[in-house]
C-alpha positions in Angstrom: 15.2 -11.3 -31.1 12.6 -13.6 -29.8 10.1 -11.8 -27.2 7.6 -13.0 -24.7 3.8 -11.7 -23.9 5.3 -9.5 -21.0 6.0 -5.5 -21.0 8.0 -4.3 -18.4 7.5 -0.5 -17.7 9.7 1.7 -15.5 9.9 5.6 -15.1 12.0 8.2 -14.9 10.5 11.2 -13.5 7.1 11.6 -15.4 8.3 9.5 -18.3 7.1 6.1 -18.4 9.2 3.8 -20.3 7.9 0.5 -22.1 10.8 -2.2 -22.5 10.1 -6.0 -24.4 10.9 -8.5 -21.9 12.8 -11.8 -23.4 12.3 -14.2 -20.2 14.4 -17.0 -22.0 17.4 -14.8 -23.1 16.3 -12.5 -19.8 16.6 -9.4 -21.3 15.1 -5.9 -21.5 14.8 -3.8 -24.6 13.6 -0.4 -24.5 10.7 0.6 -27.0 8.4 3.5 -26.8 7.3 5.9 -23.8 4.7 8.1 -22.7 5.1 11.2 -20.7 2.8 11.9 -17.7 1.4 14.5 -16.1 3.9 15.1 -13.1 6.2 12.3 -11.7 5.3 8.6 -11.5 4.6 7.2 -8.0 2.9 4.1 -8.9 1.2 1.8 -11.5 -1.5 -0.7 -11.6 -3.1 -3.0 -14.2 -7.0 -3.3 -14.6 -7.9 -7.0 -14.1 -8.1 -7.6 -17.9 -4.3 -6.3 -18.3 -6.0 -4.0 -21.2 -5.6 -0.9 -19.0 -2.7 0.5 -17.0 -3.5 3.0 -14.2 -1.1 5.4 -13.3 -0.7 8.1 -10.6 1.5 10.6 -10.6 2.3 14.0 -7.9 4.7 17.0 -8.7 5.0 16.5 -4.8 8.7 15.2 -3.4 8.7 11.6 -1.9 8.2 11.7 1.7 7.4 14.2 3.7 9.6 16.3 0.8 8.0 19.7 -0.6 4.3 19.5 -1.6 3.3 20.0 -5.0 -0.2 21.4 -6.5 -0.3 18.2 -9.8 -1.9 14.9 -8.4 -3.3 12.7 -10.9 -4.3 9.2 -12.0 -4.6 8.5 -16.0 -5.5 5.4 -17.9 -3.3 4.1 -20.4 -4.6 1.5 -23.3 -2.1 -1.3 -23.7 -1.4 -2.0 -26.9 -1.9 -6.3 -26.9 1.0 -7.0 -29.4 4.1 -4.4 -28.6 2.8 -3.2 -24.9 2.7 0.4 -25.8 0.7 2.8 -24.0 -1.6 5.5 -25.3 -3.9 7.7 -22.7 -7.4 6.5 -22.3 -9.6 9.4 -21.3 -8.5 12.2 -19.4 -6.4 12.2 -15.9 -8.7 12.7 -13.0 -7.4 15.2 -9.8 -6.8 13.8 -6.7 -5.7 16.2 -3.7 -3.0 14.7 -2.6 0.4 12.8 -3.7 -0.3 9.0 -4.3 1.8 6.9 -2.9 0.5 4.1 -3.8 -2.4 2.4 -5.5 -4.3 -0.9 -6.5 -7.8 -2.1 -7.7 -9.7 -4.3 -6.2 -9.9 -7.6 -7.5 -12.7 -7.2 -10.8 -11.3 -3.8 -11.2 -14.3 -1.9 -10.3 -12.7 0.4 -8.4 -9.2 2.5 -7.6 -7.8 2.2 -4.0 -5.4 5.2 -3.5 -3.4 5.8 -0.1 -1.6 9.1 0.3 1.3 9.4 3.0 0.6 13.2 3.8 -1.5 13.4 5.0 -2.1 9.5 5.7 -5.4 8.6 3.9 -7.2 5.8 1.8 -9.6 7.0 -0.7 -11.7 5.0 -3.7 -12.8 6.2 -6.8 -15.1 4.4 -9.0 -13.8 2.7 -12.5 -16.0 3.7 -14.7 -17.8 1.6 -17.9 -15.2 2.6 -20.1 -12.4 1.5 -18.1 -11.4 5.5 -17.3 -10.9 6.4 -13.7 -14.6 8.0 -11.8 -16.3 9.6 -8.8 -14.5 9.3 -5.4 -16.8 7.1 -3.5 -17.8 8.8 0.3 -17.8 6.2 3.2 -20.4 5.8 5.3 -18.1 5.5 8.2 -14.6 7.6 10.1 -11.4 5.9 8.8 -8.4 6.1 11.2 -5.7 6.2 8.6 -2.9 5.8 10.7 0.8 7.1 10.1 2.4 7.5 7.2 0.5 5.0 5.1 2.5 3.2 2.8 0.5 0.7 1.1 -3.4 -0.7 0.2 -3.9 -4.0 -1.0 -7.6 -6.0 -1.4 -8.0 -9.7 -0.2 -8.1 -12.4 -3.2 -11.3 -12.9 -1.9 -12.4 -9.3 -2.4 -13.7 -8.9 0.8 -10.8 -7.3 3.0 -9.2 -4.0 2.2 -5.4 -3.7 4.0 -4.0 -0.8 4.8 0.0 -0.8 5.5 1.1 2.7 7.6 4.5 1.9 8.1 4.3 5.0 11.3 7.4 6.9 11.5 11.3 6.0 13.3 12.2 7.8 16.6 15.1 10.4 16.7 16.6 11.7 19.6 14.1 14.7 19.4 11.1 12.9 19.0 9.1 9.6 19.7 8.6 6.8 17.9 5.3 6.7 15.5 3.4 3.7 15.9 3.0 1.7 12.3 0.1 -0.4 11.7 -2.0 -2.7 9.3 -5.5 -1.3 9.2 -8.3 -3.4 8.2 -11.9 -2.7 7.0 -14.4 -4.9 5.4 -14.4 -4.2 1.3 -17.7 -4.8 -0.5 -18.0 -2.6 -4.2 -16.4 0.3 -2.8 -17.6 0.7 0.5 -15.1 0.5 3.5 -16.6 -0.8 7.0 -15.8 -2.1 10.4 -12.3 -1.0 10.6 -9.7 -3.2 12.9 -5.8 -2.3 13.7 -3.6 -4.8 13.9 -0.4 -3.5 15.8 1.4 -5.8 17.4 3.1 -4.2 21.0 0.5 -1.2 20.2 2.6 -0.4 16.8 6.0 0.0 18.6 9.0 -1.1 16.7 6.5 -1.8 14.1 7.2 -0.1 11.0 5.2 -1.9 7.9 5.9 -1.4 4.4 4.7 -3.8 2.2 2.7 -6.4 2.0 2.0 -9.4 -0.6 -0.6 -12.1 -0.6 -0.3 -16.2 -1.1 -1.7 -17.5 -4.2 -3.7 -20.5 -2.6 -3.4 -20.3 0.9 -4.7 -17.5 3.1 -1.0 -16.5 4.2 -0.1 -13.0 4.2 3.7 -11.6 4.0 5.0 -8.1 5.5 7.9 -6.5 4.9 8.4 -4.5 8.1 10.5 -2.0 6.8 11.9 -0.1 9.8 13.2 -3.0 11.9 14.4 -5.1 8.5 12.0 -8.2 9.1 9.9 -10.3 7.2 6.2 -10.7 9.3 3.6 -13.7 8.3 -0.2 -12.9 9.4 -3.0 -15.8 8.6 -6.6 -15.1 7.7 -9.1 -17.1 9.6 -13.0 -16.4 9.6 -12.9 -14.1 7.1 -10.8 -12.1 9.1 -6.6 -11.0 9.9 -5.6 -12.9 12.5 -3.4 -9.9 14.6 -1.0 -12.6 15.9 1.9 -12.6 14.1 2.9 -16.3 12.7 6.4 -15.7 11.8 8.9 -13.2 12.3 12.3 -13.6 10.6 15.1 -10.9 9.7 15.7 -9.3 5.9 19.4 -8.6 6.4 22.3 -11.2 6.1 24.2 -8.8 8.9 22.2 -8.0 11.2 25.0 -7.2 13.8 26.7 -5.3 10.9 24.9 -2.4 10.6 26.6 0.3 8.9 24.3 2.9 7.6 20.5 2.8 8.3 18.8 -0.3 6.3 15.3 -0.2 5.3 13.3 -3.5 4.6 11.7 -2.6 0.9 9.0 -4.0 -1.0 7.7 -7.9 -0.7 6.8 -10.5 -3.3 5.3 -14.4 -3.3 6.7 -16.4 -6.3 3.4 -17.3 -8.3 3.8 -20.7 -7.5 3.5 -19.9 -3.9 6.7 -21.6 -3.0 8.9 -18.8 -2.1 8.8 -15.1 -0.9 11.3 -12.6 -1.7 12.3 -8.9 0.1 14.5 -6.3 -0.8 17.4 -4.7 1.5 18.1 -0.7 0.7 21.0 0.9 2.4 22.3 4.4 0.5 23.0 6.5 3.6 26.6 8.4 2.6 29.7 10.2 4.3 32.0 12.7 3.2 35.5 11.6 1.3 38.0 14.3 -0.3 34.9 16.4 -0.4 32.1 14.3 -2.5 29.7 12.0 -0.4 30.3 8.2 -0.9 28.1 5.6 0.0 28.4 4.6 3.4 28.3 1.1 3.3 25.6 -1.9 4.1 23.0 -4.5 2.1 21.5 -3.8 -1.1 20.2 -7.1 -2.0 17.7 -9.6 -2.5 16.2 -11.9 0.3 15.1 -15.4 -0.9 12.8 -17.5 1.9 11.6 -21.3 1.4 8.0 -21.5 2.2 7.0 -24.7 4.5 3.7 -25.7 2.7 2.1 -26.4 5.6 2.9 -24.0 7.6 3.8 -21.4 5.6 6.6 -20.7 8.0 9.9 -18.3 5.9 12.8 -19.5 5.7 15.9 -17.7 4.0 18.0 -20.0 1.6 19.9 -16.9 -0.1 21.0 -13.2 0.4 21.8 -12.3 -3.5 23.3 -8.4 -3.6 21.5 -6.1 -6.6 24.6 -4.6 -8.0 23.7 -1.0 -7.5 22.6 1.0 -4.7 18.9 1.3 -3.2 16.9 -1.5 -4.7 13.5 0.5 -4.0 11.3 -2.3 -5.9 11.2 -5.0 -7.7 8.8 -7.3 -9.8 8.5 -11.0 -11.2 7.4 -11.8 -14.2 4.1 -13.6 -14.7 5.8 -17.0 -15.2 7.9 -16.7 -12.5 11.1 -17.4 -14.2 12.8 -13.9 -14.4 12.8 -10.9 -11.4 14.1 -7.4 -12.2 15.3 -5.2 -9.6 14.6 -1.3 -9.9 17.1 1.0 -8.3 16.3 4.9 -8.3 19.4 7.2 -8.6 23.1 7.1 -8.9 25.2 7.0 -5.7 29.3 7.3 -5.6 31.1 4.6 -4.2 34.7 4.5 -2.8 37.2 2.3 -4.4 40.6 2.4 -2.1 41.2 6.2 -2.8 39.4 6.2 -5.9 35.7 7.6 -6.3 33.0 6.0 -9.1 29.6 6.6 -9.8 27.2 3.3 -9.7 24.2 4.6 -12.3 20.2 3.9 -11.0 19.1 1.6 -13.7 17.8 -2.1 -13.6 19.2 -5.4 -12.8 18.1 -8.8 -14.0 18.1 -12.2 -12.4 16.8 -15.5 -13.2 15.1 -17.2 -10.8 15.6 -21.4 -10.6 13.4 -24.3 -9.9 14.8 -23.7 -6.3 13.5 -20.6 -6.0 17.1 -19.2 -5.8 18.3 -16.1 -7.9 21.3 -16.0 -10.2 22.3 -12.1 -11.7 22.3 -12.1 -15.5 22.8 -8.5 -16.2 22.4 -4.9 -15.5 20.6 -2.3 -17.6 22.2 1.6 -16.4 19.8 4.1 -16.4 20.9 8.1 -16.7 18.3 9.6 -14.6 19.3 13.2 -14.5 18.2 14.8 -12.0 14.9 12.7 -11.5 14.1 9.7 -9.8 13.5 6.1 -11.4 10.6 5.4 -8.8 8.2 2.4 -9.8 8.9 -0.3 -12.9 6.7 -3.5 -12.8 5.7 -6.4 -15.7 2.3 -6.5 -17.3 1.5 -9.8 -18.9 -0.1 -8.8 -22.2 
């Protein structure tokens, strides 16, 4: 089988899975894994794609039960296969990780926790191994529930997405927000909120930058948009440029959708979004999916303007696409979804499996599905995957 120079990894649990990615035949085929400390929240790739970073909580997702294992570890990435082997030992971190990044020469870890909301950094050291937590010389308003931390391809702006929380009928809406500081070699400063209405029916998730322009795409999560902000000055401009919807139905909602994670095609020509639905309802006694989208949003970029504008709604073929990743040449996307859900079929009752499905993507920026990859997750979660290029 021929083989290309990226390594796709994906977890279940605290297994982290290395697969060979063939972008021309676009498939996946499993190789080697690692087991981590607790379970896999999120990865990230030092800036010389020799190092993978990994954190990892014995903590539930959300605001779920709280465990006492918080980690990140350094993995060596073998150049020719992709295989991982620990570099160093795991540093503690008090809290679960819910995301993380570097910033942009991979001098240091940027780690957001959800609960309690927080943004710390710890130092990389010489050696490539995570460091020190770095102290900041100034208060940090968090937010609520942050979500996200990206740095500026300029290095100069850290982003903080807290997506805030969804009213109920017992209690108020939680403002979301993008919180902004000024990023030089560790040091946070000058903090700035941008939260359009004050944060109401604002509910940020993700976030993803423009390769050449200074264009910035959010994936608002709770109200199942797609957001563009511009930087100007040096700064985030709080205005939002564009606003357009993630869902195909909007009018046909039948379960509650969430807005999921957000790409930019490397070529800077189109963005992508994911739709989750998975809420269920009770049928001759098992829960079955309710109903609504789980697919892939696919927006033309104006290159001027950098205006969105949808071209296709593609479904997944499983249930709650929680991420997904494009591979460095921007020919092939794989779609993550974390845990089987049962379906209703007339009066019949099936099982759709978590697992992974593949698409290519065209010159037009449009997907088309080439295959799906089940996954037997047990009783675990599949919760991040991404591609490395080696």
């Amino acid at each position: 089988m021929s083989r290309s120079n990226v390594a796709l990894y994906a977890n279940v649990g605290p297994v982290l899975t290395q697969y060979d990615v063939d972008v021309e035949a676009a498939t996946l085929t499993p190789r080697t894994s690692v087991t981590l400390p607790a379970g896999v929240q999120y990865c990230w790739p030092h800036a010389n794609r020799k190092y993978l970073y990994v954190a990892t909580s014995s903590s539930a997702s959300g605001y779920g039960p709280k465990g006492t294992d918080h980690h990140i570890s350094a993995y060596l990435i073998d150049p020719q296969t992709g295989a991982l082997s620990l570099h160093g030992e795991p540093i503690r971190i008090p809290h679960r990780p819910i995301h993380m990044t570097t910033d942009i020469p991979s001098r240091h870890i940027l780690v957001c926790y959800n609960d309690p909301s927080l943004l710390e950094v710890y130092r990389i050291n010489d050696d490539a191994t995570p460091g020190a937590l770095v102290p900041q010389p100034e208060p940090m308003d968090n937010g609520i529930f942050a979500h996200q931390v990206r740095v500026t391809p300029d290095d100069k702006l850290v982003i903080l997405v807290t997506r805030g929380n969804e009213g109920t009928a017992t209690r108020a809406e939680d403002p979301g927000a993008l919180k902004v500081w000024d990023y030089n070699n560790g040091i946070l400063t000058n903090e700035v909120s941008i939260a359009p209405k004050g944060g109401r029916e604002f509910g940020p998730r993700h976030l993803d930058f423009h390769p050449t322009q200074p264009w910035i795409y959010v994936s608002i999560e709770t109200q199942n948009q797609m957001m563009m902000f511009r930087r100007e000055g040096g700064r985030v401009n709080p205005q939002v440029a564009y606003c357009k919807d993630t869902l195909a139905e909007r009018h046909n909602i039948r379960a509650r959708q969430a807005a999921s994670t957000v790409h930019v095609h490397p070529n800077g020509r189109f963005v992508y979004g994911a739709n989750r639905a998975q809420a269920t309802v009770e049928f001759q006694g098992q829960q079955v999916f309710k109903g609504g989208e789980n697919s892939i949003v696919v927006y033309a970029l104006d290159q001027k303007t950098g205006e969105p504008s949808v071209i296709q709604h593609i479904e997944t073929r499983a249930i709650h696409p929680r991420t997904f990743h494009i591979d460095p040449t921007g020919r092939l996307m794989v779609v993550q979804h974390n845990k089987p859900v049962k379906v209703r079929e007339g009066d019949s009752i099936r099982s759709v499996p978590a697992g992974l499905s593949v698409f290519r993507i065209g010159d037009d920026g449009k997907l088309t599905f080439a295959r799906k990859y089940d996954v037997d997750v047990g009783d675990k979660l599949m919760f991040w995957m991404g591609m490395v290029e080696l």
